[in-house]
N, C-alpha and C positions, 0 to 999 in steps of 0.2 A: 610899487614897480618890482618888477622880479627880477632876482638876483642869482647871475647864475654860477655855477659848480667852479671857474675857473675863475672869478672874479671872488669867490670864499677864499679859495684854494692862495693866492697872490695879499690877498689882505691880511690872511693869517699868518703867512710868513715874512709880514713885516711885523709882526708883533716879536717880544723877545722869546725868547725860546726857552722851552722849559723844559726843566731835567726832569725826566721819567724815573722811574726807579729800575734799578739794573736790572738786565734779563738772568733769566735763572742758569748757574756756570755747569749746570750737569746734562746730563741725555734726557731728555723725557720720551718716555715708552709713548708708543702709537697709541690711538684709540683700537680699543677692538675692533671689527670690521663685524656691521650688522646683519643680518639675515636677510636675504632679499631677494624674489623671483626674477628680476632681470637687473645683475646687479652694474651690467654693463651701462642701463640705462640711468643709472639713480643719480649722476651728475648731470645729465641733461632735464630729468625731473627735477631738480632742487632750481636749475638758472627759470625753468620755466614757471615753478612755483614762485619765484620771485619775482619775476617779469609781473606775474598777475597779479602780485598783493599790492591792493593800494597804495598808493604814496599819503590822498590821508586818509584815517578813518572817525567814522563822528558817532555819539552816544550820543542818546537823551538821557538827562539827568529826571529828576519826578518833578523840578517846578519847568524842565522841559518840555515833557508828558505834558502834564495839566493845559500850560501855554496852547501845545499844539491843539488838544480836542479842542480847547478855546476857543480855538482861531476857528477849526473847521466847522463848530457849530453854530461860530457868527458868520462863516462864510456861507451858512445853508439857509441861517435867517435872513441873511443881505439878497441874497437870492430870491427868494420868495417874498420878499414886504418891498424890497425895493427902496428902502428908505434910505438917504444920501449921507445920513448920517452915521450909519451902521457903514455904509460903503466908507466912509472916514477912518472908523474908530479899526475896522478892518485893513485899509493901505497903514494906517501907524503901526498895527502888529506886526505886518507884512513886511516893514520897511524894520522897523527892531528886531524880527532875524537875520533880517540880510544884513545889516549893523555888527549883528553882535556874530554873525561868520567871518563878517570883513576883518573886525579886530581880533579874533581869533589864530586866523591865519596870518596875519602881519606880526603875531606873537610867536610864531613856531618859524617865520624865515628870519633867512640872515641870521642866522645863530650857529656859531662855533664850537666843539665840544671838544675839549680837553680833559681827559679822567686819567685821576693818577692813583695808582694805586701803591698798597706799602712793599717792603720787599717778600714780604709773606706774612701770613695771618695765623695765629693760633686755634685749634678746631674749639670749641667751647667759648670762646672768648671773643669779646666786642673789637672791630677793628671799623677801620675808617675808609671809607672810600673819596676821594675830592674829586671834585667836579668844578670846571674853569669855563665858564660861560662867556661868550665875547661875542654882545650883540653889532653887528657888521652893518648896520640899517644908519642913515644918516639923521633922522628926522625919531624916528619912532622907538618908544621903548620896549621889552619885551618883559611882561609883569607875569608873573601868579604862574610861572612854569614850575611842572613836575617831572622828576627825571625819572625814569625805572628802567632797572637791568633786569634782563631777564634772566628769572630765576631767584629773584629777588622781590622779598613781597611789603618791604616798604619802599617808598620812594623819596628819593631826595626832594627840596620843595628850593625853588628859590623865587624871592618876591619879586627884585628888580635888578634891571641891568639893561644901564641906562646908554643911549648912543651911542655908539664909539666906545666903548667900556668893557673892561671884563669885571664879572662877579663872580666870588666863590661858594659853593654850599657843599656841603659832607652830609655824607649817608652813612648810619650807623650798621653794622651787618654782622649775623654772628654763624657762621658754617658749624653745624655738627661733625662734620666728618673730616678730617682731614683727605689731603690731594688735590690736581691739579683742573681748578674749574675755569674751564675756556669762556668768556662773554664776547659775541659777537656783535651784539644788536641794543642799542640805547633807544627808550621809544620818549620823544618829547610829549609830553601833554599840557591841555588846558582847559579850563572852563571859562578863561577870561572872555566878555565882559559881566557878564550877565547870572552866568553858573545854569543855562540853561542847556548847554552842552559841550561835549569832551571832545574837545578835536585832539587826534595822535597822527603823530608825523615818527618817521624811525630814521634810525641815523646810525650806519653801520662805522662802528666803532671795535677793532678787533685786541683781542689780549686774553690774556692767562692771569688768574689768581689762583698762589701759590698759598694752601692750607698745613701747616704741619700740623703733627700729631703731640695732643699735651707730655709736657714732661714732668710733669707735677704727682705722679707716681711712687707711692712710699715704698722700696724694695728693700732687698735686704743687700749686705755685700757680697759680693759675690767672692768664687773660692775658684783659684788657678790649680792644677794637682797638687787638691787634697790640703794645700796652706792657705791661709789668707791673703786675699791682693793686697802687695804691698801700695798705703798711699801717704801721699806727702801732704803734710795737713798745709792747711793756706798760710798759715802765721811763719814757717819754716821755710814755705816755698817761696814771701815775700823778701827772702836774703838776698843780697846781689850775688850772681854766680850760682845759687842755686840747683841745680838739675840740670848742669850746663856740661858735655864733657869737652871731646875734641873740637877745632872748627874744621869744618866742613867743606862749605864752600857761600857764595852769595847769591842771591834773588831775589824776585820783587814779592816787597810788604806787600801781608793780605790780613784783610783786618781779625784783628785779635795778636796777632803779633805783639811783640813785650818794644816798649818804645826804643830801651836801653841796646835794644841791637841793630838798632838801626846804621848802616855805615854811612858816615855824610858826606866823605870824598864818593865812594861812590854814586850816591845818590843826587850830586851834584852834578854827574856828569848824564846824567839819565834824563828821562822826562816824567819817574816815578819813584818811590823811596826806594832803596837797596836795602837789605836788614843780614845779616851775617846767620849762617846756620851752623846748629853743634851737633854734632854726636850724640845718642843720648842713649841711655843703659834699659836693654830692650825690655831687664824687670820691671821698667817704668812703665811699659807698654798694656796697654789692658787690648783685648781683639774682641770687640761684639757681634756676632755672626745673627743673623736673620733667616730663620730656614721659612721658605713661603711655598712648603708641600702643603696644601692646604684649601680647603675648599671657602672662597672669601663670605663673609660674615662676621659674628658681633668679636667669637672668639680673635678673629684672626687680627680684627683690630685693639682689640685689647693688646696684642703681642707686639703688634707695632708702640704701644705708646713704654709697655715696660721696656723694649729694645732704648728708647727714645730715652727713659727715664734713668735707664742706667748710664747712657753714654752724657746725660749733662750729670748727673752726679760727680761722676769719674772727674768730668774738666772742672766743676766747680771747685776739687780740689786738686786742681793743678798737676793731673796727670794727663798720659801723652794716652789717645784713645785713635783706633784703628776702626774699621765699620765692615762690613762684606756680607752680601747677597749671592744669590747665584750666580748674575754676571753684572755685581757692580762691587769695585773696591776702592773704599777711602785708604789712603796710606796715612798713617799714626803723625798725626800732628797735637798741636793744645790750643788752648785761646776760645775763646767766640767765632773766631770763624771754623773751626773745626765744629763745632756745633750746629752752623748752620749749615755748611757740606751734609752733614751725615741727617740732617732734618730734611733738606731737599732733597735727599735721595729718598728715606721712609717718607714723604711723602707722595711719591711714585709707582713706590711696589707697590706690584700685584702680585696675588696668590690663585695658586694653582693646584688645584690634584694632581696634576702630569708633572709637574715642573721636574728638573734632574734631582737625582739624590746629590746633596752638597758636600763641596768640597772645601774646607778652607784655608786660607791662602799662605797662613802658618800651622807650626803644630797643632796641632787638634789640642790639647793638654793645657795648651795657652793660652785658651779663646775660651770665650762665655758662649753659648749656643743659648739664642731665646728660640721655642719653637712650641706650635699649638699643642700637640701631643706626645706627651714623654719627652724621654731626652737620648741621649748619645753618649754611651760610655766612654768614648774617646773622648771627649770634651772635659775641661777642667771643673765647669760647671756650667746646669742646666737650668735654664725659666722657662716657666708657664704660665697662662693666666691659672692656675691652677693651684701651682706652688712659689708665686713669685713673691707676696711678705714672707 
């Protein structure tokens, strides 16, 4: 029996409710706008291109094939000999496709999809995608389902998921490039019962996976005017009090924060931690600037990962790192989560041949400039993919 959209919608949210993973805390730049002869028209194209794509669509697999001339060449002898028996052995083939469509489609309704994805994904590197299945059907189970994102060329597989149940499967996925890839469209599939063919049902499922750029980049240290950046090796910086000057003032804990500053009358009064802030001595400060004059390609991502590479260097040992774009500025914090501030953003830019000449947001003399070609004598010091060991 058929199951409809607000009767999913009402049984889902009696289920318990599951924490997604946070939304990304910076701007994310538009898509570029595509080339198009009427481009006033191209959102009434897309609702109409959707209106017309089936809800399912079916494939023969090859022991499909086979079945079907099968059937159509006993359907042409039955025909002609007349024999009662051939008209039998013909209604059983007849009757075991329409079998094996029935259970087919009673495997793609009544199904729930919940995908959770991580808070961002490394480009090179294996990460995990989950997927939370919650068959909605009272009586019937839903076996041998295939999950695919589009864009994505394996599919998650899950065997069972049994009445009233959720089941979980993970899909393995490895992004070459870092940035922000939008999935709009999950398409369910099956070959259940039989494996003589693919029914796909889609199930519009919207979100963003956030790829950053590797940090794993062996560079060299980099040089402020003309001396070496001062840094605080980790064994020294694990002292209490530390790299701590004046206090400041208080605000809410973001992770990476040092536990020890945490204030607990405050934070007792809150509905989130409090953590105390200091002062801190701006030599500590390193500034990575990212110049994205540049026509995008393999160079310009290399420049993104050394940008990347310097700035977790810098935190691993426990110094205060700053970040700036053309029109985006991290202000100088430490920890883990400065690290992922300044990852979510390089994984955003764009590059441009127009873009303005830069300007950045302290001395020039103070700041590291990575940039695809040459460098900037104002700057304290310069990377390339060129000259960055």
């Amino acid at each position: 029996m058929a199951i409809r959209w607000s009767q999913l919608r009402n049984r889902a949210a009696q289920r318990k409710p599951v924490v997604e993973a946070p939304a990304v805390p910076i701007w994310q730049e538009p898509e570029p706008p595509r080339a198009a002869r009427f481009p006033r028209l191209q959102p009434a194209i897309r609702r109409i291109r959707a209106l017309l794509r089936p809800p399912r669509r079916l494939r023969f697999t090859r022991a499909g094939v086979l079945l079907t001339g099968a059937i159509v060449a006993l359907g042409l002898a039955t025909l002609n000999t007349g024999n009662n028996l051939l008209y039998l052995v013909l209604g059983a083939l007849l009757g075991l496709i329409m079998v094996s469509g029935w259970l087919s489609e009673q495997v793609l309704r009544g199904v729930f999809i919940t995908r959770r994805v991580p808070r961002a994904l490394t480009a090179g590197e294996p990460g995990r995608i989950t997927y939370e299945v919650t068959n909605l059907k009272q009586r019937l189970p839903t076996l041998a389902l295939e999950i695919r994102e589009q864009g994505l060329e394996v599919p998650a597989y899950l065997p069972a998921a049994w009445p009233g149940t959720s089941a979980i499967t993970r899909n393995e996925v490895i992004f070459p490039r870092r940035g922000v890839y939008t999935v709009s469209r999950i398409t369910l599939a099956t070959s259940f019962p039989f494996g003589l063919f693919v029914k796909e049902r889609d199930v519009r499922v919207t979100g963003t996976i956030v790829v950053w750029p590797r940090t794993t980049l062996i560079v060299r240290m980099p040089t402020r005017g003309g001396e070496r950046v001062r840094r605080i090796s980790a064994q020294t910086a694990a002292r209490a009090g530390q790299g701590r000057g004046d206090y400041r003032s208080l605000r809410a804990y973001r992770p990476g924060d040092d536990p020890r500053d945490v204030n607990w009358r405050a934070s007792a009064r809150s509905v989130e931690p409090i953590v105390k802030e200091y002062e801190r001595d701006s030599s500590e400060t390193l500034w990575v600037c990212l110049d994205l004059r540049a026509a995008p390609g393999v160079e310009t991502e290399n420049t993104v990962e050394i940008a990347a590479s310097l700035v977790a260097r810098a935190l691993r040992e426990n110094e205060r790192v700053g970040f700036a774009t053309h029109d985006v500025v991290v202000e100088p914090d430490g920890g883990p989560g400065q690290l992922e501030r300044i990852l979510d953003v390089l994984a955003r830019v764009r590059f441009s041949p127009d873009a303005p000449l830069f300007d950045p947001p302290t001395d020039p003399a103070a700041c590291v400039l990575v940039a695809v070609h040459g460098g900037d004598a104002r700057f304290g010091d310069n990377f390339s993919p060129a000259s960055a060991p």
